[in-house]
N, C-alpha and C positions, 0 to 999 in steps of 0.2 A: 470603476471596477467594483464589481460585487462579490465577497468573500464565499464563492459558490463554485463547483465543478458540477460539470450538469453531462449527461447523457447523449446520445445520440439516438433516433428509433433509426436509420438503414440503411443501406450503403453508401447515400449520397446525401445528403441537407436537403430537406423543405424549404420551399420559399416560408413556410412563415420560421421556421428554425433559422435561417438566415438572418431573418429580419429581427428574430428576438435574440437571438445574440449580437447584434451590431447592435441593439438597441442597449441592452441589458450590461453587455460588456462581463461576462463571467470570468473567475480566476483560471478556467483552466475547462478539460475535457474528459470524459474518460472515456475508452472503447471497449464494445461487448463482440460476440461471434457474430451478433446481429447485424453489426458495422463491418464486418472483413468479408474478401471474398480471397483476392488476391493482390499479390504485390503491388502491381499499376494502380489498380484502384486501390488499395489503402494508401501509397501514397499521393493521390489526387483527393483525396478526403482529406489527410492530415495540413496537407498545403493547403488547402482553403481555409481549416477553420484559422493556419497563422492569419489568411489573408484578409481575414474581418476585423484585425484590427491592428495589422504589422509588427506584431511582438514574434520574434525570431525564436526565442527563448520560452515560449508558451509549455505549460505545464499540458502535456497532452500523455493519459496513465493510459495502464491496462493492468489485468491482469493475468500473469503471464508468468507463473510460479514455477510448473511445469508438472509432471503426473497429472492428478485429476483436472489443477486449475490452470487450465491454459484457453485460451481465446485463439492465437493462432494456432492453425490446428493442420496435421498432414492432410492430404499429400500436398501441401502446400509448402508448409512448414515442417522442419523436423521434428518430432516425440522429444522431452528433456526430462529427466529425471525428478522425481520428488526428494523432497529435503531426507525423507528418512534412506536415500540412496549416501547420502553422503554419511549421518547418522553409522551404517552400517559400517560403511569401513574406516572411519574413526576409531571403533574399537579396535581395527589388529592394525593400523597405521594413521595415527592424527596429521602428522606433517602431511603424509599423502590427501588426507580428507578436505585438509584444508585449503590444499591446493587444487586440488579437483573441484570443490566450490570454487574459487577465485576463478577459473577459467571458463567453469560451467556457467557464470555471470555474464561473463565477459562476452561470454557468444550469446547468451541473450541478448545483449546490449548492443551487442552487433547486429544480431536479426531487427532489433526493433528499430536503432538507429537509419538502418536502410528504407524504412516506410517512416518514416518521423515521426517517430513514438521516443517522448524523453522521458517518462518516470513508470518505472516498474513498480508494482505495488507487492515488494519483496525486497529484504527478508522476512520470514515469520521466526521473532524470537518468544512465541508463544512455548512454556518449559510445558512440555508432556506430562501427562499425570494419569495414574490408573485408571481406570473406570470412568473417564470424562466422555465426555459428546465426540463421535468420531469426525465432526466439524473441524476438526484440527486434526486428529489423526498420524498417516502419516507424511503429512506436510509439515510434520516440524522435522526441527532438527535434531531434537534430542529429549532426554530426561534429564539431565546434568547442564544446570545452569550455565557454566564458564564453554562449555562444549559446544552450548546454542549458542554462545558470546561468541565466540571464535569462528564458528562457522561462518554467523551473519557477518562477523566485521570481513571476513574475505570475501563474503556476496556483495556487499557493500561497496567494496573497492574495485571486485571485477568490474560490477556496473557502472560505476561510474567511470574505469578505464575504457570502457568500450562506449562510451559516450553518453550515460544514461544516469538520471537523479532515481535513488533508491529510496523506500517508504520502509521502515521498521514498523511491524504491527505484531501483535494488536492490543499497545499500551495501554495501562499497567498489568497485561496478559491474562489469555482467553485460556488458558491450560487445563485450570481447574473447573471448565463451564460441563453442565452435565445437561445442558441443551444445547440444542444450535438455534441459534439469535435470527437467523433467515427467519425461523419456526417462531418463538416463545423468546419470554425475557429469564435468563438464568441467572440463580441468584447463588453466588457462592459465601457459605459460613466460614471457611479457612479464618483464621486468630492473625494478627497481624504479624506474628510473629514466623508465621508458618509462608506466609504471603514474602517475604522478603528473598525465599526462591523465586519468586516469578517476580519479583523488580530488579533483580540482578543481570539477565542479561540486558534490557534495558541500560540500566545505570550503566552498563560496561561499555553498551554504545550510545549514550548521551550525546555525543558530538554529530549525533546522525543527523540530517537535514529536513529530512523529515519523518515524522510518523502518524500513526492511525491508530484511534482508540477501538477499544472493544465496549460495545450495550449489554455489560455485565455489572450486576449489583453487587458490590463488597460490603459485607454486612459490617466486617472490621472498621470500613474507612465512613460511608454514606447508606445507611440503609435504606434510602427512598428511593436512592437516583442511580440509572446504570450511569459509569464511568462517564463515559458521553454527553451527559446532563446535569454533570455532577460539579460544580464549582470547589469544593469541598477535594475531591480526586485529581481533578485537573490543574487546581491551585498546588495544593497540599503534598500531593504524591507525585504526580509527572514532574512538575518543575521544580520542586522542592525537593523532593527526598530523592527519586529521580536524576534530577538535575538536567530533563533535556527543555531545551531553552529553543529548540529549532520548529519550522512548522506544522502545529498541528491540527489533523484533518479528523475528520467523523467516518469511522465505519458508515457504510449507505445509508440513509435517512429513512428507506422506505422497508427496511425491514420489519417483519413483524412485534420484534423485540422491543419498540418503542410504540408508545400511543401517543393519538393525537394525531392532527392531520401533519400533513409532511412540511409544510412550509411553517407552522410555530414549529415543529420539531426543530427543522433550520435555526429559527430564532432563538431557541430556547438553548441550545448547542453553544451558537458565539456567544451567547450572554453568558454562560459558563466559562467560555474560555477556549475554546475552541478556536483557531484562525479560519478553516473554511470550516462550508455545508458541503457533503461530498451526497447528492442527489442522480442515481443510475439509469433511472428508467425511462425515461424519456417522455414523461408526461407531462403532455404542455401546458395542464392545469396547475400542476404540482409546482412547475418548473418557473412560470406567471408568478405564482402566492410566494415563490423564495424570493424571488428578486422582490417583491412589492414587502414582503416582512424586513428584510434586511436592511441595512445600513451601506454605505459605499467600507470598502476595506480600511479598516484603522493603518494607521503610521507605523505600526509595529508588524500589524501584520503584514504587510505588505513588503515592510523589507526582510520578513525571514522568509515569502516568498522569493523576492529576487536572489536573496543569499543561498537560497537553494539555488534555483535554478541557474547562477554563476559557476556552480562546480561542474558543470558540464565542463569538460575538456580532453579527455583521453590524456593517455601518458606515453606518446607515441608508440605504443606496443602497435604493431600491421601486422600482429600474424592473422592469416586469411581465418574467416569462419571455420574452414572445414580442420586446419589443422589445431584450432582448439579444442574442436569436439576430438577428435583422437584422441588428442594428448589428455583428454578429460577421462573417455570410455578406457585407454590405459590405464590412469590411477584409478576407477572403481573397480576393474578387473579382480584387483587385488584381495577384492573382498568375496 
C-alpha cells in the first residue's frame, strides 16, 4: 500500500485506472460531482474500487460538508445546511445548536453510508476571522473557539453514529488565510500568541481520527514552508502542542498554493510528516509519479489508518433518514 488517496476522472474506472490501482494498491479514494450520477451507480462505483483489493473498510472520502461544498447534489440528493446555519442558532440556543449538528451529521452519514462512502471530509474547525478569504466563509462554524469545538465534536459523533469516519480540517487552521489556497499560497503574520485561537479547537478535539492540514505559511511557526511541508508545524504544533496523534492527510496536492510538480509535492509532504498524499484530480501523469516518488506506508501510519477506519460502527440509533432531517429543520427553526 502506498500512503496516497487518489482521484477518480468518471462515473465508472478506466481499464488503465483499474490496472493502476490493482497495481499501485493506494490508501484510499476520494469522489468528486464528476464520479456521481445517482444512487445505483455510485454504489456500483464504490463496490469496485473495495473490489480491487478486498478491504471492506477502505477509506473511500468525499466532500460533502453541505451549502456550497457538496458533491452529491439534488434532485438526487437533498440540500444540507452550511456550518454557519448551526453557528446562527447557537447564539439564542447552544444545547439546540448542538444538537441539530449531531443529527444533521448523522443523516449525512446516513446518505453516504447508503452509496459506500465512509469518511466525510467534515468538520471544518477552521475559527472565522474578519476580513479573511471567503474560502472558508460560511462554512465554519463560528468566531469563538470553544463554540467551533463543540459544534465539530457533535459532527463528529453524528458521523460516525451513522456509520461514517470524520476528517477535522484544516489543521493548525485556515481562518486567518486572506487567499484561497485553490488560487495562491497565503501567508499569515498573526504572533503566536494570537495563533493559539485557531489551535484550540483543534486541541479540544485531538482525539479525532483523522485530519487535514491547510497550505498556509505561519510566519510565527515556519516561515518558508505552508503547514503541509512544513516538518517544523507538523512535528511541533500538530502533534505536539496540539496533541493530535491520529491520521494525518494533505489538503489536495494540486492546488495552486504549492509549487513544484505534484508527485515531489507527495514526497515532500510524507517526508515532513504527513501520513498520506491526498491527490484529486485524476491525472494519470500525476497519479504514475506519486506512486513511483513514494515509499510503501510506514508501520505507523498504517495503523492510525486502520485505527480510523475501525470506528466505523453506528451506535444503534435506526432513526430513518428522513426523521433526522425533521428533527434537525426543528431545531434550526428556532433561529
Amino acid at each position: 500500500m502506498i500512503p496516497a488517496i487518489f482521484g477518480l476522472s468518471g462515473l465508472t474506472l478506466t481499464d488503465d485506472e483499474r490496472a493502476f490501482f490493482r497495481d499501485s494498491d493506494p490508501a484510499g479514494y476520494i469522489l468528486f460531482g464528476r464520479n456521481i450520477e445517482n444512487r445505483e451507480q455510485l454504489r456500483r462505483l464504490t463496490d469496485e474500487l473495495r473490489s480491487l483489493d478486498g478491504r471492506t473498510n477502505l477509506p473511500i472520502l468525499i466532500d460533502q460538508e453541505g451549502g456550497r461544498v457538496a458533491r452529491m447534489r439534488s434532485p438526487e440528493w437533498p440540500n444540507f445546511p452550511s456550518g454557519a446555519a448551526f453557528d446562527a442558532l447557537y447564539d439564542r440556543a447552544p444545547a439546540s445548536a448542538i444538537e441539530a449538528a449531531r443529527l444533521n451529521a448523522m443523516a449525512l452519514a446516513v446518505m453516504l453510508a447508503e452509496v459506500g462512502i465512509t469518511v466525510d471530509c467534515l468538520p471544518l474547525l477552521d475559527v472565522r476571522q474578519p476580513g479573511a478569504s471567503d474560502v472558508i466563509g460560511d462554512r465554519a462554524l463560528g468566531s469563538e473557539p470553544m463554540r467551533v469545538a463543540a459544534l465539530g465534536r457533535a459532527i463528529l459523533g453524528g458521523l460516525q453514529a451513522g456509520g461514517v469516519v470524520g476528517i477535522v480540517k484544516h489543521i493548525p487552521g485556515h481562518g486567518r488565510a486572506l487567499l484561497d489556497t485553490h488560487e495562491a499560497l497565503p501567508t499569515v503574520d498573526a504572533p503566536d500568541r494570537d495563533l493559539q485561537t485557531d489551535l484550540a479547537p483543534f486541541a479540544a478535539l485531538r482525539d479525532a481520527a483523522m485530519a487535514m492540514t491547510c497550505h498556509v505559511i505561519f510566519e510565527a511557526w515556519d516561515p518558508d514552508r505552508p503547514a503541509t511541508l512544513s516538518p517544523i508545524v507538523i512535528d511541533s504544533v500538530i502533534r505536539q502542542r496540539i496533541g493530535f496523534h491520529g491520521l494525518l492527510m494533505t489538503d489536495d496536492l494540486d492546488m495552486k498554493a504549492l509549487s513544484g510538480n505534484v508527485p515531489s509535492r507527495a514526497a515532500d509532504a510524507i517526508a515532513a510528516g504527513c501520513d498520506i498524499a491526498l491527490n484529486c484530480w485524476a491525472k494519470m501523469d500525476d497519479m504514475v509519479g506519486i506512486a513511483n516518488a513514494l515509499d510503501p506506508i510506514s508501520t505507523v501510519s498504517r495503523a492510525r489508518l486502520e485505527g480510523a477506519m475501525d470506528r466505523i460502527s453506528g451506535d444503534g440509533d435506526e432513526r430513518p433518514f428522513a426523521t433526522l432531517v425533521d428533527q434537525r429543520d426543528a431545531l434550526l427553526a428556532i433561529a
